[in-house]
C-alpha positions as CSV (number, residue, x, y, z in Angstrom):
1,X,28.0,3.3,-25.8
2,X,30.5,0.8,-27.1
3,X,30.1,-2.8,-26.3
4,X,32.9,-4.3,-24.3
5,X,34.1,-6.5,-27.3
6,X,34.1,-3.9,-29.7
7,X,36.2,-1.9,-27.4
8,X,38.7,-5.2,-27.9
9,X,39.3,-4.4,-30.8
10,X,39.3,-0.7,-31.3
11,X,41.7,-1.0,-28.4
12,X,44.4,-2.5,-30.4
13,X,47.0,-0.5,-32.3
14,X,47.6,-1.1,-36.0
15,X,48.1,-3.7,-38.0
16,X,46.8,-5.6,-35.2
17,X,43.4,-4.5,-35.0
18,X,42.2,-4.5,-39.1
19,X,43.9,-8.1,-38.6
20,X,41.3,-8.7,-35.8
21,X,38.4,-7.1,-37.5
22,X,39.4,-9.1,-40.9
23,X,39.7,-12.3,-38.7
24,X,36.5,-11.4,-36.8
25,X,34.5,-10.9,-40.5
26,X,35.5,-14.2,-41.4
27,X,34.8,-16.4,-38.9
28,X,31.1,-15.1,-38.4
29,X,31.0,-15.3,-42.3
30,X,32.2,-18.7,-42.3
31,X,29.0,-20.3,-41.1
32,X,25.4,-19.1,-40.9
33,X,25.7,-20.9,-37.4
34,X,28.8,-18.6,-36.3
35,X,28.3,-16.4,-33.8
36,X,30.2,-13.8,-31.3
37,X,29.8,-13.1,-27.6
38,X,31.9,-11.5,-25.3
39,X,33.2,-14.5,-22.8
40,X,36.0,-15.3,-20.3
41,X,37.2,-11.0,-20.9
42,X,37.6,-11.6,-24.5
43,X,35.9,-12.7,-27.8
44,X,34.5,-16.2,-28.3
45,X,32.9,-17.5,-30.9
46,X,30.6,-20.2,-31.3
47,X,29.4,-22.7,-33.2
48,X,25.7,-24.2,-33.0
49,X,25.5,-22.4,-29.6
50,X,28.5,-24.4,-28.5
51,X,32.1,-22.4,-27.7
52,X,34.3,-22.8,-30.8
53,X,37.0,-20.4,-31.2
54,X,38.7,-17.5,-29.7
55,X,40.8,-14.5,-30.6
56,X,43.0,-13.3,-28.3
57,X,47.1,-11.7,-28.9
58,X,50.2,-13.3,-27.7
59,X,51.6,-11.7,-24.7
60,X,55.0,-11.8,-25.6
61,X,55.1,-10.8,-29.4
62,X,51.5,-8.8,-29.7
63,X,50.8,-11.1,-32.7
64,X,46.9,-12.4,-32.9
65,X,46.2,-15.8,-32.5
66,X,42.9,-17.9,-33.1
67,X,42.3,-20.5,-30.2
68,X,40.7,-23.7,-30.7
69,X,38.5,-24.8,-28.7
70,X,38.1,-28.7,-29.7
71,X,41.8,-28.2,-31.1
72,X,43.3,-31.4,-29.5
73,X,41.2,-33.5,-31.5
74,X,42.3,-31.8,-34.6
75,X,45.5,-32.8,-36.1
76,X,47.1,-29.6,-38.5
77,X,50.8,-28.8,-38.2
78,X,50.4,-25.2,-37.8
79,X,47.9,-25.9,-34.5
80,X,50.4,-25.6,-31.6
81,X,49.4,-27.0,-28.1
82,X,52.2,-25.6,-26.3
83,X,51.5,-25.6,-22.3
84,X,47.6,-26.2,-22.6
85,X,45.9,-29.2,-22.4
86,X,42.6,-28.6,-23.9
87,X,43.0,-26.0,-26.5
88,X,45.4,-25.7,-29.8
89,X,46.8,-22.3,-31.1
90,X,47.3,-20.9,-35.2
91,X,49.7,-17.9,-34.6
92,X,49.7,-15.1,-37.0
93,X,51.9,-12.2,-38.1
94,X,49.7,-9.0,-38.8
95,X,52.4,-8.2,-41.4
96,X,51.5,-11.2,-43.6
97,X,48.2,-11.9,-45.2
98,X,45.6,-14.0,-43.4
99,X,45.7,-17.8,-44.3
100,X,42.4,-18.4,-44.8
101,X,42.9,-21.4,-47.0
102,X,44.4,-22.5,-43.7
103,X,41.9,-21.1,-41.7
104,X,39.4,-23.2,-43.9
105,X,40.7,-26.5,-43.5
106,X,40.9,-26.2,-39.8
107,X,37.4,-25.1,-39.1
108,X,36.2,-27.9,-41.8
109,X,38.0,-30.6,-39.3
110,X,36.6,-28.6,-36.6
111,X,32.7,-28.2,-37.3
112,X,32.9,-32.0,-38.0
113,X,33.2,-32.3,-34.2
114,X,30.3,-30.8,-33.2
């Protein structure tokens, strides 16, 4: 039987899942304190137990994004706010490489907060 968040992601059409799945691999491998559950309908990870980021695909152009979760204390141009009040947003294409320089220097500022 398939878990529910693996389903997530086999669910998704290509390139948009192996940009998940390569997303996914790096966050866990990011930290030895990273880990996944399955929260809220979609995948969450945490960081020290505590809700940290979230991977979840725009609506309107099927590109992934990564949510983050103490995002509004984080100040990185590519973060976007847009309507939320909580969380900020780094939008990807699945056609481009991942930015995980940019990736990097996000999470640094983020595990600092926690």
């Amino acid at each position: 039987m398939i878990r529910e968040i693996d389903g997530y992601y086999i669910s998704k059409e290509e390139p948009v899942r192996s940009y998940l799945l390569a997303l996914r691999h790096h966050i866990l491998n990011y930290d030895e304190q990273m880990s996944e559950s399955w929260t809220h309908g979609m995948p969450m990870f945490r960081y020290k137990g505590k809700l940290f980021c979230y991977l979840w695909i725009d609506k309107k152009t099927y590109q992934p994004y990564l949510g983050i979760y103490k995002g509004t204390e984080i100040e990185h141009p590519l973060l976007d706010l847009g309507n939320r009040n909580k969380m900020k947003v780094l939008h990807f294409n699945a056609e481009e490489d991942i930015p995980i320089d940019v990736i990097n220097d996000i999470f640094g500022m983020a595990v600092k907060l926690y």
